[in-house]
C-alpha positions as CSV (number, residue, x, y, z in Angstrom):
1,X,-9.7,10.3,-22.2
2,X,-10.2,11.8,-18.6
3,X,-10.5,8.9,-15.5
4,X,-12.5,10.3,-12.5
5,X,-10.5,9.8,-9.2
6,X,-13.9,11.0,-7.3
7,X,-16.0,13.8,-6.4
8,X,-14.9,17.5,-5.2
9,X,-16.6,18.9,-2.2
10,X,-19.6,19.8,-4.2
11,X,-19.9,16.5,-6.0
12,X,-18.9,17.4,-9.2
13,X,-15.9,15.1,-11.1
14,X,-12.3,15.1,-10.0
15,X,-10.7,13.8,-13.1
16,X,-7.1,12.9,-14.3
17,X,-6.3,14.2,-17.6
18,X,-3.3,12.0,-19.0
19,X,-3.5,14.1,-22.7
20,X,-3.1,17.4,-21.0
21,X,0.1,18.4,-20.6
22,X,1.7,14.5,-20.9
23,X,0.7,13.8,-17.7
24,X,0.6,9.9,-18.4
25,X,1.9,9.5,-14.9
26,X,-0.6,8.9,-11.4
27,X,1.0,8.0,-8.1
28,X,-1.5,7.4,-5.3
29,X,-0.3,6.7,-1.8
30,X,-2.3,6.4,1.9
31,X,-2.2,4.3,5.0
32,X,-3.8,0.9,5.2
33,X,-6.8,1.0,4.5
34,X,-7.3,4.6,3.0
35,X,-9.0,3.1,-0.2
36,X,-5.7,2.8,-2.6
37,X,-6.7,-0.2,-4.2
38,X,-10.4,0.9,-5.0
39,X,-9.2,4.1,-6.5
40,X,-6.6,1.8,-8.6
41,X,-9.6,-0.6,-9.2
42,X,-12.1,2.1,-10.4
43,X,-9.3,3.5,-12.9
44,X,-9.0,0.2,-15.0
45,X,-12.2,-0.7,-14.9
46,X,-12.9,3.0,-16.7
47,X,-9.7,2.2,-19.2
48,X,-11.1,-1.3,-19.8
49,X,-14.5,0.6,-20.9
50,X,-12.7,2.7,-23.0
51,X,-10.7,-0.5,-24.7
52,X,-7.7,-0.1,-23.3
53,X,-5.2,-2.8,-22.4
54,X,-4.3,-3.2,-18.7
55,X,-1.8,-5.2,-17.0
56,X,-1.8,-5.1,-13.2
57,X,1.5,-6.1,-11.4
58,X,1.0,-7.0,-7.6
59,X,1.3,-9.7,-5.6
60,X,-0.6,-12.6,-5.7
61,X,-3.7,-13.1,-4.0
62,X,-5.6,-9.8,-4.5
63,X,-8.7,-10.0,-6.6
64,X,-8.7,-8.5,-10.3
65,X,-11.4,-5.3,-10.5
66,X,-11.8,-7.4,-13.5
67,X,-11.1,-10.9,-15.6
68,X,-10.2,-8.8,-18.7
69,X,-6.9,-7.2,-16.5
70,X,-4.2,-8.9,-17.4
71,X,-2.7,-10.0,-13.9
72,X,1.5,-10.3,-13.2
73,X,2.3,-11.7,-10.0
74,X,5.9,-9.9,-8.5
75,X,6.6,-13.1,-6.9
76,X,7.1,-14.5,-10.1
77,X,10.0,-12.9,-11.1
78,X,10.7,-13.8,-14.7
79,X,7.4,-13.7,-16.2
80,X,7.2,-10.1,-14.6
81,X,10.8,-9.2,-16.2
82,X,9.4,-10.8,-19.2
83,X,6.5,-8.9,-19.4
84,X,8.6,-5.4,-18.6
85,X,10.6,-6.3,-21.3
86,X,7.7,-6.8,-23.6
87,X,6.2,-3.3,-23.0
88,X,9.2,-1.5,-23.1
89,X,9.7,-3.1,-26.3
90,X,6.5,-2.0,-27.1
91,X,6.9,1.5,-26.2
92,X,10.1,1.8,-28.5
93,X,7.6,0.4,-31.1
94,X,5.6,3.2,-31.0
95,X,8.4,5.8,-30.4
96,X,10.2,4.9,-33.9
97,X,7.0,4.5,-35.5
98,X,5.7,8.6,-34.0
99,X,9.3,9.5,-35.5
100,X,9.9,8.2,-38.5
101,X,5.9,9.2,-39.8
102,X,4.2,11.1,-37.0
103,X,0.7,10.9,-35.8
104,X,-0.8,10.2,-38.8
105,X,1.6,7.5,-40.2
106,X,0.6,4.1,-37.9
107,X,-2.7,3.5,-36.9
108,X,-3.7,4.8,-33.5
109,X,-2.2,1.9,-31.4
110,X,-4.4,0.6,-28.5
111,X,-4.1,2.5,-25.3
112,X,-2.0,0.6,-22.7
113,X,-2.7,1.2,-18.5
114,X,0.2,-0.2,-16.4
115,X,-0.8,-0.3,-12.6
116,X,1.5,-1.4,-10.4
117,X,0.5,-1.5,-7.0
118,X,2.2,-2.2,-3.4
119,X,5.5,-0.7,-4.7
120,X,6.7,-0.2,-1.1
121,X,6.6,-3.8,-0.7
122,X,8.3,-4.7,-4.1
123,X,10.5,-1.8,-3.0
124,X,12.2,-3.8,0.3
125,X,12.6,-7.0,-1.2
126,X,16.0,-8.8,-0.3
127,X,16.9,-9.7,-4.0
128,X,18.0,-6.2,-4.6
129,X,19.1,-7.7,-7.8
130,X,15.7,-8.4,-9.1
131,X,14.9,-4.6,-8.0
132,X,17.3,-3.1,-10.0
133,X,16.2,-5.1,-13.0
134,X,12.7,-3.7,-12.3
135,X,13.4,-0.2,-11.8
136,X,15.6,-0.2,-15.1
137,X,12.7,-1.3,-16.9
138,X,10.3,0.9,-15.2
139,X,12.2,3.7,-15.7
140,X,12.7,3.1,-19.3
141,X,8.6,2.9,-19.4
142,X,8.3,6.0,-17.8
143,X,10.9,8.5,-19.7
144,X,9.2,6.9,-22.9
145,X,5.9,7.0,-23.0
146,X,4.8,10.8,-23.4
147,X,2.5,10.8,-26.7
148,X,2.5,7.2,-27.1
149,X,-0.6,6.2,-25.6
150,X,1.0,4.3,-22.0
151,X,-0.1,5.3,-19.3
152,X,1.4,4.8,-15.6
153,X,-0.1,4.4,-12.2
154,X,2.2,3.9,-9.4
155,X,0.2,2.4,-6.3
156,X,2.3,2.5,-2.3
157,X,1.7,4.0,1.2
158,X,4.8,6.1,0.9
159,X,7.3,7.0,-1.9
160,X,10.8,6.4,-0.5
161,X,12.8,8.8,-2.9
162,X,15.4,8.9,-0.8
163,X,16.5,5.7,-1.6
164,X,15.2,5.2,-4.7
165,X,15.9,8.3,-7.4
166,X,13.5,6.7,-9.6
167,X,10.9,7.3,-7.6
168,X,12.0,11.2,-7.3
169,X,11.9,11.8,-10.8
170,X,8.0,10.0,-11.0
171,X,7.0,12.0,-8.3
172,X,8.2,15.4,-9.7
173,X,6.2,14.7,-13.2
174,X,2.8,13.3,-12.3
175,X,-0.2,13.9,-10.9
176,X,-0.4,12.3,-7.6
177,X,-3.4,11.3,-5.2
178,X,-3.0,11.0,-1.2
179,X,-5.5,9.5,0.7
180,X,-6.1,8.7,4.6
181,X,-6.6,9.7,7.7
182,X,-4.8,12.0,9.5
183,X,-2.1,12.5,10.7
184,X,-0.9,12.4,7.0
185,X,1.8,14.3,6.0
186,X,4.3,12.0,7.0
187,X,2.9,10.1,3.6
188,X,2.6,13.4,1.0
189,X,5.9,13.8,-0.1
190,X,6.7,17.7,-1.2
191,X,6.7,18.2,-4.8
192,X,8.1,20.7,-7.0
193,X,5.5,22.9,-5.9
194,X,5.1,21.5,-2.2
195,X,1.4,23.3,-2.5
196,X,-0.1,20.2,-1.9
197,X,2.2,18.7,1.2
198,X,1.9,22.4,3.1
199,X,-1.9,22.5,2.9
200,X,-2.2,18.5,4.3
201,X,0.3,19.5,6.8
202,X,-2.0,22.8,7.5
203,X,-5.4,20.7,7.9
204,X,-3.6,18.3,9.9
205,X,-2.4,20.6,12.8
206,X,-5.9,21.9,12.7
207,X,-7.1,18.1,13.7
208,X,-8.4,17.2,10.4
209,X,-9.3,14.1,9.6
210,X,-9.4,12.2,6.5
211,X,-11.9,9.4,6.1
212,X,-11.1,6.2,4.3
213,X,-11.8,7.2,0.1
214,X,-11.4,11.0,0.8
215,X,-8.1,12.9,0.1
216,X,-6.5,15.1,-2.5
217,X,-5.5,15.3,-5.9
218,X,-2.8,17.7,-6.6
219,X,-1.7,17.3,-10.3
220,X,1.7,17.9,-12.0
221,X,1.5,22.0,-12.6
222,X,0.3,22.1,-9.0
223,X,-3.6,22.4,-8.9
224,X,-5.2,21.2,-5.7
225,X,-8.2,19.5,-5.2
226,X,-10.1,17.6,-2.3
227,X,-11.5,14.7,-3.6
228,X,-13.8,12.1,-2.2
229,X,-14.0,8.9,-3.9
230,X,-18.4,8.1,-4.2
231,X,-19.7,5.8,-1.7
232,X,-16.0,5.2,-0.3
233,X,-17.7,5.8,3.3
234,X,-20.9,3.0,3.2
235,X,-19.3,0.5,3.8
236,X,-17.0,-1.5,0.7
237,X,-13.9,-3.3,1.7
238,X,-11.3,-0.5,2.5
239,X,-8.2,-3.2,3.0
240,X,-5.4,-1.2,1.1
């Protein structure tokens, strides 16, 4: 299956291709306000039409794109260890399972979307105990899950890799979507192919300006497109 972040500059699909290449991994970042949480919206509400399982971590008070999503608040810190534990018990399910009888020996296992959005926020709390625990977990989930059916979405205004190797290694293997306004490169971070981070940094000396829902979609072999996200400009709620 192919999710469609938004539209090109001649309105044809901007899609995310998870099968192609094992790019089950989508980081989006952007200032407040850029349309983050739409674009995260509008991708499980596609998986949930396509019968995937989603789980959602964030914190609380943000409204589900959906009552099917299954919803983990970060404040509640055992029942989201709980649930980590869970999938990546889950994904080494499905790993033994892929190598002890390949494809063909399990039945197709239901495809599983794990969004976790404001990871900035979860990123500075002060129990840096409970953020180790996480990003163990999470970086179990994400060296595991190529050919399994998982699927990752990272959601944060910036990607601190500096202090967070984790982070780094995501970054380097995924697709990744920025939106904003401009000035914005402070928020792309360069990739392995920094294609992406010069041309922001290129339009952005030339005073251009990004409009809440519009931005780019570079993805993990370095292919560059603008993207607008439909209707992002009349008028929705724009608050992350």
């Amino acid at each position: 299956m192919s999710f469609i972040l938004g539209d090109d500059i001649h309105g044809l699909p901007v899609e995310w291709r998870p099968e192609e290449g094992n790019q089950n991994m989508l980081t989006i970042s952007g200032n407040h306000g850029s349309g983050k949480t739409m674009l995260a919206d509008s991708i499980m509400l596609q998986a949930l039409a396509a019968q995937y399982a989603v789980i959602r971590f964030d914190f609380e008070g943000k409204p589900l794109p959906s009552p099917i999503v299954s919803p983990v608040d970060y404040e509640e810190k055992t029942e989201t260890l709980e649930v980590l534990d869970r999938t990546v018990a889950e994904i080494r399910r499905r790993g033994t399972c892929l190598e002890k009888h390949g494809v063909e020996g399990d039945p197709t296992p239901r495809p599983l979307l794990l969004v976790f959005e404001d990871l900035d926020t979860l990123m500075e709390t002060e129990d840096r105990y409970y953020l180790r625990a996480v990003e163990e977990r999470l970086r179990e989930i994400e060296t595991g899950i190529a050919g399994l059916r998982v699927y990752l979405v990272l959601v944060s205004s910036t990607f601190p890799m500096e202090e967070h190797s984790l982070l780094k290694n995501v970054i380097s293997h995924s697709g990744h979507v920025h939106l904003g306004y401009s000035p914005i490169e402070e928020y792309v971070l360069p990739s392995n192919r920094e294609q992406a981070s010069h041309l922001i940094t290129r339009l952005a000396d030339h005073s251009f300006q990004l409009l809440p829902g519009q931005g780019f979609y570079e993805d993990r072999f370095g292919a560059l497109k603008p993207i607008r996200q439909p209707h992002a400009c009349e008028g929705e709620n724009h608050n992350a």
